[in-house]
PADOBA-55706 format. One record per residue (C-alpha): residue in three letters; chain; x, y, z. Coordinates in steps of 0.1 Angstrom, whole numbers, padded with zeros to 4 digits. Each point is the difference from the previous one (the first is absolute). Layout:
<recs>
- ALA|A|X|Y|Z
...
</recs>
This chain:
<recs>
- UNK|A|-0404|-0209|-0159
- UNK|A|-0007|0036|0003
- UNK|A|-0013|0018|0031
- UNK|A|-0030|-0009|0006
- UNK|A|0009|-0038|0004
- UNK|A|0025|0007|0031
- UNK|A|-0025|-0015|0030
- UNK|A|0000|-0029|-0024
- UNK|A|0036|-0002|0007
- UNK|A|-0003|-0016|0036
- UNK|A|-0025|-0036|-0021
- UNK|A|0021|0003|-0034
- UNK|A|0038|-0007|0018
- UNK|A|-0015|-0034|0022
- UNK|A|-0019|-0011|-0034
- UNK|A|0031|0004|-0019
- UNK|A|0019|-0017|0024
- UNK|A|-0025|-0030|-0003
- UNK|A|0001|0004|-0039
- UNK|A|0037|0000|-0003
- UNK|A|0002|-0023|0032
- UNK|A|-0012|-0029|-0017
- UNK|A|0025|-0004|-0025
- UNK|A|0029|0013|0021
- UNK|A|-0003|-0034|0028
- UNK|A|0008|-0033|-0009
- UNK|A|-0005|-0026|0028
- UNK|A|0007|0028|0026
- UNK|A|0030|0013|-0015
- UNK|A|0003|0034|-0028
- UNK|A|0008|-0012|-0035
- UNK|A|0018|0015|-0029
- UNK|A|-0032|0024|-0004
- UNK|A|-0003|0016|0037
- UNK|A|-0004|0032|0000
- UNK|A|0024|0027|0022
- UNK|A|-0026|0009|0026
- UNK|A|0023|0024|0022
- UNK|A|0008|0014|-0032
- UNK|A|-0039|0003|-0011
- UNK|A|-0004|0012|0034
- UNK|A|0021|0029|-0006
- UNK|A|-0007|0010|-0031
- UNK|A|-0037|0000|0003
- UNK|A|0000|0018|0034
- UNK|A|0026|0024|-0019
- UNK|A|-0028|0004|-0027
- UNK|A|-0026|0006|0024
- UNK|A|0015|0030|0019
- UNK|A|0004|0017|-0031
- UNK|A|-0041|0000|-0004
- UNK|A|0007|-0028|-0030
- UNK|A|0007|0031|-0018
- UNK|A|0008|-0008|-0040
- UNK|A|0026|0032|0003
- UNK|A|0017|-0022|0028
- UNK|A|0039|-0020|-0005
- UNK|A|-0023|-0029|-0004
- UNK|A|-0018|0013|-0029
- UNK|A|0024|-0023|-0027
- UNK|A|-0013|-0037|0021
- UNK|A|-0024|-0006|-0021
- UNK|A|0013|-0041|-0009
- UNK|A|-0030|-0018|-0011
- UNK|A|-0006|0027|-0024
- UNK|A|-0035|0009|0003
- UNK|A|0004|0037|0002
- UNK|A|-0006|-0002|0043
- UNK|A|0025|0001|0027
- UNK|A|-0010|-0025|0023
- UNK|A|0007|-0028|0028
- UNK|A|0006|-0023|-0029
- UNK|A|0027|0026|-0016
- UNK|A|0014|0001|0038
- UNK|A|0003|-0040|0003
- UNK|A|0017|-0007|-0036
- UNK|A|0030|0027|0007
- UNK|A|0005|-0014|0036
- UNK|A|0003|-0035|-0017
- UNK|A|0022|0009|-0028
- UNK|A|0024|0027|0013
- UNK|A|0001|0004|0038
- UNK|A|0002|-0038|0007
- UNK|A|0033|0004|-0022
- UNK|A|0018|0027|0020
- UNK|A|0004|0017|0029
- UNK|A|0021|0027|0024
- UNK|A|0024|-0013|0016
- UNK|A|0027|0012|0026
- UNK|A|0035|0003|-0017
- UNK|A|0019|0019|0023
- UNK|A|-0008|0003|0040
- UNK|A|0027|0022|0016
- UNK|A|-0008|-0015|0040
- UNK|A|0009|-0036|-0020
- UNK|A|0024|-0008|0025
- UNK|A|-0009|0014|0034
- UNK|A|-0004|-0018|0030
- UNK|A|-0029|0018|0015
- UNK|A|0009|-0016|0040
- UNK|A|0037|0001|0000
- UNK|A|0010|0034|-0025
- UNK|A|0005|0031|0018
- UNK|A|-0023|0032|-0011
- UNK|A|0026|0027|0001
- UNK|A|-0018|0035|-0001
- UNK|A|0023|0022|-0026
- UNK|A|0001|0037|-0011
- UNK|A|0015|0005|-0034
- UNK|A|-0007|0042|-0001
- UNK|A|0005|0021|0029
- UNK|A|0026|0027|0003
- UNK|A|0021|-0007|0029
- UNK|A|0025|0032|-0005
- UNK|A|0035|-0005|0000
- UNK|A|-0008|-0021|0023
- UNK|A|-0020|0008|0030
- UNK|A|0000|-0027|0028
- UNK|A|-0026|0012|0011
- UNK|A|-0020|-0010|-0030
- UNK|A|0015|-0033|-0002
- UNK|A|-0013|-0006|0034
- UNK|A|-0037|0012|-0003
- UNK|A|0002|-0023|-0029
- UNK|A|0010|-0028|0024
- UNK|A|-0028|0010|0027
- UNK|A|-0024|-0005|-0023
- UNK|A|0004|-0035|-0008
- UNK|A|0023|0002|-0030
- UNK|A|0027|-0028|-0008
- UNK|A|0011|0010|-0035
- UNK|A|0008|0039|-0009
- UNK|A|0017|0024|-0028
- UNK|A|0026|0019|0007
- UNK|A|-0015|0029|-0025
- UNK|A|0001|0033|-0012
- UNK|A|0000|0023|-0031
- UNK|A|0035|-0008|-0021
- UNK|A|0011|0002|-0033
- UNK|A|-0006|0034|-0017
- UNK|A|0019|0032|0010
- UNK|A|-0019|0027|-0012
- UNK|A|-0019|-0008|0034
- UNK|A|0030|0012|0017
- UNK|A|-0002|-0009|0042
- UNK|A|-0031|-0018|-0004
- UNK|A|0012|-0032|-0019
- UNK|A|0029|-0018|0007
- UNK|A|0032|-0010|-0025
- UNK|A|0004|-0029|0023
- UNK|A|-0018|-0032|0012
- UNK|A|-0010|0001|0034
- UNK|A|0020|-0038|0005
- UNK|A|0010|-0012|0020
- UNK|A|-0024|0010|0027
- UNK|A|0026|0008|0029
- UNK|A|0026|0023|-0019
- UNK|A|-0031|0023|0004
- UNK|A|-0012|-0003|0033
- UNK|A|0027|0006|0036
- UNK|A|0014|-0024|0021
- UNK|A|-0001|-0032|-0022
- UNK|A|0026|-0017|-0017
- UNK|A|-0026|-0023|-0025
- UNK|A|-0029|-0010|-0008
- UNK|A|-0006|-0028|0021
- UNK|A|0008|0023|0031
- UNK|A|-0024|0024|-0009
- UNK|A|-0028|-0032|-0005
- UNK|A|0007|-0015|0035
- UNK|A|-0009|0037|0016
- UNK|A|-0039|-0006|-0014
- UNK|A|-0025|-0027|0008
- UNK|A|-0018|-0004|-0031
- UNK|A|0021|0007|-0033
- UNK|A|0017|-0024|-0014
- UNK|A|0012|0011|-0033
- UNK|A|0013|0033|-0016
- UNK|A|-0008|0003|-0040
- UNK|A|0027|0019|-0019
- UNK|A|-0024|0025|-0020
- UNK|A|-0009|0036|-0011
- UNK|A|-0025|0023|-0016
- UNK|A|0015|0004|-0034
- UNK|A|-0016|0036|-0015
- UNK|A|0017|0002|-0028
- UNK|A|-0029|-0005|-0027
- UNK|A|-0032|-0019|0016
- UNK|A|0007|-0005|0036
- UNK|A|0015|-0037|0005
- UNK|A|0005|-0017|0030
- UNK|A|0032|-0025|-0002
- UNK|A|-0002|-0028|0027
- UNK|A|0037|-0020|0003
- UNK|A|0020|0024|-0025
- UNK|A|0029|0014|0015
- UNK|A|0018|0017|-0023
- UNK|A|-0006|0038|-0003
- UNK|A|-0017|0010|-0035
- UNK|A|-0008|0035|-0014
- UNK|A|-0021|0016|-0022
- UNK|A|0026|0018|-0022
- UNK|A|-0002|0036|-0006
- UNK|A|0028|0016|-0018
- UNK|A|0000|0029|0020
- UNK|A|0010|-0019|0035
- UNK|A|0022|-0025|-0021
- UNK|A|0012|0008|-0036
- UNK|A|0015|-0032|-0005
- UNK|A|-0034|-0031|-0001
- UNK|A|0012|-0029|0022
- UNK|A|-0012|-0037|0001
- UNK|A|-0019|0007|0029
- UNK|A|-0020|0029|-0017
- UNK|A|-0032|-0005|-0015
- UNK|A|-0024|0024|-0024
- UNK|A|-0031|-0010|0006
- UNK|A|-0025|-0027|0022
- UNK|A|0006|-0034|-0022
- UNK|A|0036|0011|0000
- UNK|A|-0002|0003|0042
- UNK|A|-0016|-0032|-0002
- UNK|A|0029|-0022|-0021
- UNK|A|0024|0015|0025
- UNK|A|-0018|-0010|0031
- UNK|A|-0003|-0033|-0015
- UNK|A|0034|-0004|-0011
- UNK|A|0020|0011|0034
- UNK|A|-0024|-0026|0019
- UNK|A|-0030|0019|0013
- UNK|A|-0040|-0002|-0008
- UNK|A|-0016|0027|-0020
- UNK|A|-0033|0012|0023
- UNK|A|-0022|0026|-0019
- UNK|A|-0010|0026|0027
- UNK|A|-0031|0016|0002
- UNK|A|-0012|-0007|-0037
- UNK|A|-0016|0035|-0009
- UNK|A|0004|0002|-0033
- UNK|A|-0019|-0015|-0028
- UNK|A|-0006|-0039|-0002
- UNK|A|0013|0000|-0035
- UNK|A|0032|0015|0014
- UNK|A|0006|-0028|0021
- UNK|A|-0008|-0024|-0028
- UNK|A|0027|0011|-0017
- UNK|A|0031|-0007|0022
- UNK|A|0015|-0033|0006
- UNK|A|0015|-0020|0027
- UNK|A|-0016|0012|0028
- UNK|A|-0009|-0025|0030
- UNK|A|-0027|0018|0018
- UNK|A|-0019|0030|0005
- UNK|A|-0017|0020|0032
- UNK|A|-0037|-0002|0003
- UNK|A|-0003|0014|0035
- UNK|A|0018|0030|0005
- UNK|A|-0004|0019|0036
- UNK|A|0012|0033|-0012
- UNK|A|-0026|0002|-0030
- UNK|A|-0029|-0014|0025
- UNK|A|0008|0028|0026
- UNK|A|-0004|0023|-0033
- UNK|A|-0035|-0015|-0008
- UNK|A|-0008|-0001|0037
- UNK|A|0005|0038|0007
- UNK|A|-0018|0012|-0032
- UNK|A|0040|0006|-0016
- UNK|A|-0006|-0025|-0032
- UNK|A|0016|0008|-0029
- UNK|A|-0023|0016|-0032
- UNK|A|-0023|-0028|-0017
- UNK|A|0008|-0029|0023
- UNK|A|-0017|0003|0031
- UNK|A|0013|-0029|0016
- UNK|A|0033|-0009|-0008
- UNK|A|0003|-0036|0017
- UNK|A|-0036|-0013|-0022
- UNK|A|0023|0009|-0029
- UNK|A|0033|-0019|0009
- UNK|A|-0021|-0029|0000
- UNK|A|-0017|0007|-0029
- UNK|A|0034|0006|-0016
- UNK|A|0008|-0030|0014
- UNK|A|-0028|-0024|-0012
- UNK|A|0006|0017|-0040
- UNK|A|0041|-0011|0001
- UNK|A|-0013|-0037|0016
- UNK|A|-0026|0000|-0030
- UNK|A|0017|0012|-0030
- UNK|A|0037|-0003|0009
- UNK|A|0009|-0023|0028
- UNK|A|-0016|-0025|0023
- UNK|A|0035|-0001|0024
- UNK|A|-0001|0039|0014
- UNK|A|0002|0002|0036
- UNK|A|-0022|0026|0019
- UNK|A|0013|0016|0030
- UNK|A|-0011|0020|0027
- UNK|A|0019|0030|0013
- UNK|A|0006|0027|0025
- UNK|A|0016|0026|-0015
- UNK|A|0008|0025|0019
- UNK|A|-0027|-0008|0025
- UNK|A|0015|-0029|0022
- UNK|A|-0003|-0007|0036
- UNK|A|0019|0025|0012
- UNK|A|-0017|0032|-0009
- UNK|A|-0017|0013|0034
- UNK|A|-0035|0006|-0018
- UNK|A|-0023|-0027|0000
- UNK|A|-0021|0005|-0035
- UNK|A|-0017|-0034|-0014
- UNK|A|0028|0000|-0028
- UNK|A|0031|-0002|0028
- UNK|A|0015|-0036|-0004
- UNK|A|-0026|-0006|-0025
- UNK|A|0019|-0015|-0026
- UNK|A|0025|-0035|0004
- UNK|A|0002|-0038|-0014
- UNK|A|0003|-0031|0016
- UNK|A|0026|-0022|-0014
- UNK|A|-0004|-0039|0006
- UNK|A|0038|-0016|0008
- UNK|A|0011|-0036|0011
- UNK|A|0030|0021|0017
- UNK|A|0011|0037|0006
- UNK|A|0031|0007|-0028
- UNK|A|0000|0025|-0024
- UNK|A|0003|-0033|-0027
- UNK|A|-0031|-0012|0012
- UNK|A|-0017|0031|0002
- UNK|A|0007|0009|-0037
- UNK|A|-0010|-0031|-0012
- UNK|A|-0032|0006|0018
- UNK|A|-0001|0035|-0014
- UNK|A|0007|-0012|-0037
- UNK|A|-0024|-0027|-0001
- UNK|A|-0030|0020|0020
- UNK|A|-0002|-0018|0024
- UNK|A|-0012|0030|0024
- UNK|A|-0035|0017|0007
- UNK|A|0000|0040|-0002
- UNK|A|-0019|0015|0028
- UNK|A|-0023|0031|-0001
- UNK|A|-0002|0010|0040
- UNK|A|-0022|0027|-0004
- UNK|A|-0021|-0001|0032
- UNK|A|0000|0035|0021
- UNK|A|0019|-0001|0031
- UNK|A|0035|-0018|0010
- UNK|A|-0019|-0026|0024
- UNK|A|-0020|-0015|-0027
- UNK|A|0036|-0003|-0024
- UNK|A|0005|-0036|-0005
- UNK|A|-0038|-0007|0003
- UNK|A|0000|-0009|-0040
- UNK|A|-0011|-0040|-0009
- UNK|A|0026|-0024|0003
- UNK|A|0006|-0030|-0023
- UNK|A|0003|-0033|0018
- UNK|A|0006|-0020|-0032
- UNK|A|-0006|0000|-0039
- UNK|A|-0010|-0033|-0017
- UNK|A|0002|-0004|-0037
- UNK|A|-0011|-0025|-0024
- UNK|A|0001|-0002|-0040
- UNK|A|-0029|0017|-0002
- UNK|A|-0011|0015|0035
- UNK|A|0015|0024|0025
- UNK|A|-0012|-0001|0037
- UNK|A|0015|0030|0028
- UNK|A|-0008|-0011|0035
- UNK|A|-0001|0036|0020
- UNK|A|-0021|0019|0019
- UNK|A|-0010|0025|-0019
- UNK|A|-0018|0003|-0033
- UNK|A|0007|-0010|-0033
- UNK|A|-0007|0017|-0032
- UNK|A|0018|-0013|-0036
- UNK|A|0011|0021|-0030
- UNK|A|0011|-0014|-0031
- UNK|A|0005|0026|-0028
- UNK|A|-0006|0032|0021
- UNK|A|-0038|-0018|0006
- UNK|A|-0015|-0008|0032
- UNK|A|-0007|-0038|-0011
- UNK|A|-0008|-0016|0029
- UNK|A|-0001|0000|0043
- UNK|A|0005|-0023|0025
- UNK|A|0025|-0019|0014
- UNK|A|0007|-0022|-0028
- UNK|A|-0003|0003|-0039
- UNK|A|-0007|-0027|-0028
- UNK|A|0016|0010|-0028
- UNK|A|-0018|-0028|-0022
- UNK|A|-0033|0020|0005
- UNK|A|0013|0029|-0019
- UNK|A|-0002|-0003|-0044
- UNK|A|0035|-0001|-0012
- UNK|A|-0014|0027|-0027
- UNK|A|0001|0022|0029
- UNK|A|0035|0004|-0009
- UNK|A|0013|0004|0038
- UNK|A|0042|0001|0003
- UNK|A|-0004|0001|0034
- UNK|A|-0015|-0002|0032
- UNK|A|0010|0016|0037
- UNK|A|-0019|0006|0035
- UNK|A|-0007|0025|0020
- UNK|A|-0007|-0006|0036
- UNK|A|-0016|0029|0022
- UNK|A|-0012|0005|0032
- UNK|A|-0008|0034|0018
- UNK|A|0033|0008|0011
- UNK|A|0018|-0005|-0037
- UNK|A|0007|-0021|-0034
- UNK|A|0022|-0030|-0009
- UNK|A|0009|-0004|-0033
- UNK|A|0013|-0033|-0013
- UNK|A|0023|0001|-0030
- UNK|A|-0013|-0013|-0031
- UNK|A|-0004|-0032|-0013
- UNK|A|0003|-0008|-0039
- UNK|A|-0025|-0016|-0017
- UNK|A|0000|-0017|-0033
- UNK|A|-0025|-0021|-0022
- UNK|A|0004|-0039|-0001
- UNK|A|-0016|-0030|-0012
- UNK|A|-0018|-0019|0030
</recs>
């Protein structure tokens, strides 16, 4: 079929469904011979939008070999190869949650909170928070004042007049949880949720002698966070996608970062990337395509949490949502590990419309479908593409040449963004 046969298209499809219908029903039921028709649907309508063009990813369909793509091409490969398989969901991180009964803690994972201001802590815990870091720079000495050779942990050694943790926790209403972390700087800024063990980049000069706790570059900073029992978080992933692609054992990376949305905000973006955050997630979607499927995006402030007293669209713009049957910090890394947590772009002007962002109610999942009931609305991305929107998502409608490894939501209203973690995808028989 070439051009000029297109307004033929809407009389061809309903003749070759008689054509084809008569051999594919047996006494009101489809025999051996039916033909695929959600599959025909899609391929045909996926033929059509591409003006039937010969130069199209269609152009090799030619089945009945009579040198003509056609409807009849169409129907033979949706009967003989995508009857046979099919996506499938093979990994669902919110698996387990119990969308009436598990709390929704709100958590910041990047903030500096000093050395440690209470003050900070407790703008934190007016906004709403239950779950914060207790962060700042660490680990490299050439930085002198500005980065610590300590962990900030625990939280009430650094702050006056409490004698633990829990002390310091029944003096706020809303936090429930301090996180052992820090900003490691060493190589490529690393954030290091539940490690408590002080580690270094070594340079010679500050310390001749290369300890255990040293490391020489960023996959080295990585195995030690891993080892002493903390997360490896890539912060604020400017570099090249490639150079992410190399490094190893890293749970999770930031895709909303305050700091770098202020700099795109005021005009201050650095050289050849206008807008830093479009990037992260672009970053993101390549290491979920070609590396991946189980890194975690998250959402930070950086510098720009609740208590600065300017009240720009990026303050408090950046912050998860973790789902947890109860508050512990066993349950809340377990949570954290599987991704079972939404990260949250708050970008709407003003502090009175913070919090204004779509909430979740529930997530339903099947074998082959994925349905968000919210209130705000829903676009899907599988492979850095914008697939699909709506509420819910079919994944048998989709070729499995496509080649998809993945699929996650984003869920927007106009106050801010919702990003689900990702689920995995794989190719089955049906």
């Amino acid at each position: 079929m070439n051009k000029k046969n297109i307004g033929l298209s809407g009389l061809l499809l309903p003749v070759l469904v008689l054509l084809l219908g008569s051999n594919a029903i047996t006494a009101g039921k489809p025999n051996n011979n039916s033909v695929n028709w959600a599959g025909l649907r899609i391929l045909t309508n996926g033929w059509l939008s591409n003006n039937c063009s010969p130069e199209s990813c269609y152009a090799g369909y030619d089945y009945d070999c009579n040198n003509n793509i056609d409807f009849v091409d169409f129907a033979l490969w949706s009967k003989y190869q995508l009857m046979e398989k099919v996506y499938t969901i093979a990994y669902d991180p919110y698996r387990d949650v119990d969308w009436y009964w598990w709390n929704r803690a709100l958590a910041q994972h990047h903030d500096h909170m000093g050395r440690l201001s209470l003050d900070r802590i407790r703008a934190y815990d007016q906004a709403g928070y239950n779950v914060i870091v207790s962060l700042d720079y660490a680990g490299k000495k050439s930085r002198g004042s500005a980065c610590c050779n300590y962990r900030l942990w625990p939280v009430y050694k650094y702050l006056a007049g409490f004698n633990s943790d829990q002390q310091v926790l029944a003096a706020l209403k809303n936090i429930r949880l301090f996180i052992p972390a820090m900003e490691e700087i060493g190589c490529y800024h690393i954030t290091s949720p539940f490690l408590t063990t002080y580690i270094e980049l070594w340079e010679p000069a500050y310390s001749p002698t290369k300890q255990q706790w040293h490391y020489q570059n960023t996959q080295q900073c990585i195995d030690l966070i891993n080892r002493y029992g903390g997360i490896a978080i890539i912060a604020h992933p400017i570099a090249s996608m490639d150079s992410y692609m190399n490094l190893e054992n890293y749970k999770g990376i930031e895709i909303v970062n305050a700091n770098y949305y202020r700099s795109w905000i005021l005009g201050q973006q650095y050289p050849n990337q206008p807008n830093y955050i479009e990037y992260f997630q672009a970053v993101w979607d390549y290491l979920l395509t070609y590396k991946n499927t189980r890194i975690w995006g998250f959402a930070v402030n950086d510098w720009w949490g609740p208590w600065n007293n300017v009240n720009g669209a990026y303050i408090d713009s950046g912050k998860i949502m973790v789902m947890l049957p109860v508050y512990s910090l066993a349950e809340y890394r377990n949570s954290l590990e599987k991704g079972c947590f939404f990260a949250i772009h708050d970008w709407a002007y003003g502090r009175q419309n913070k919090g204004r962002y779509p909430m979740v109610a529930a997530i339903t999942v099947t074998d082959h479908s994925i349905t968000i009931y919210t209130d705000g609305q829903v676009s899907w991305i599988a492979n850095g593409q914008r697939i699909a929107q709506g509420n819910s998502i079919n994944l048998t409608e989709f070729p499995p040449e496509t080649g998809y490894k993945y699929v996650r939501a984003e869920i927007s209203n106009a106050y801010g963004t919702v990003f689900t973690q990702p689920w995995t995808i794989t190719v089955v028989p049906e």
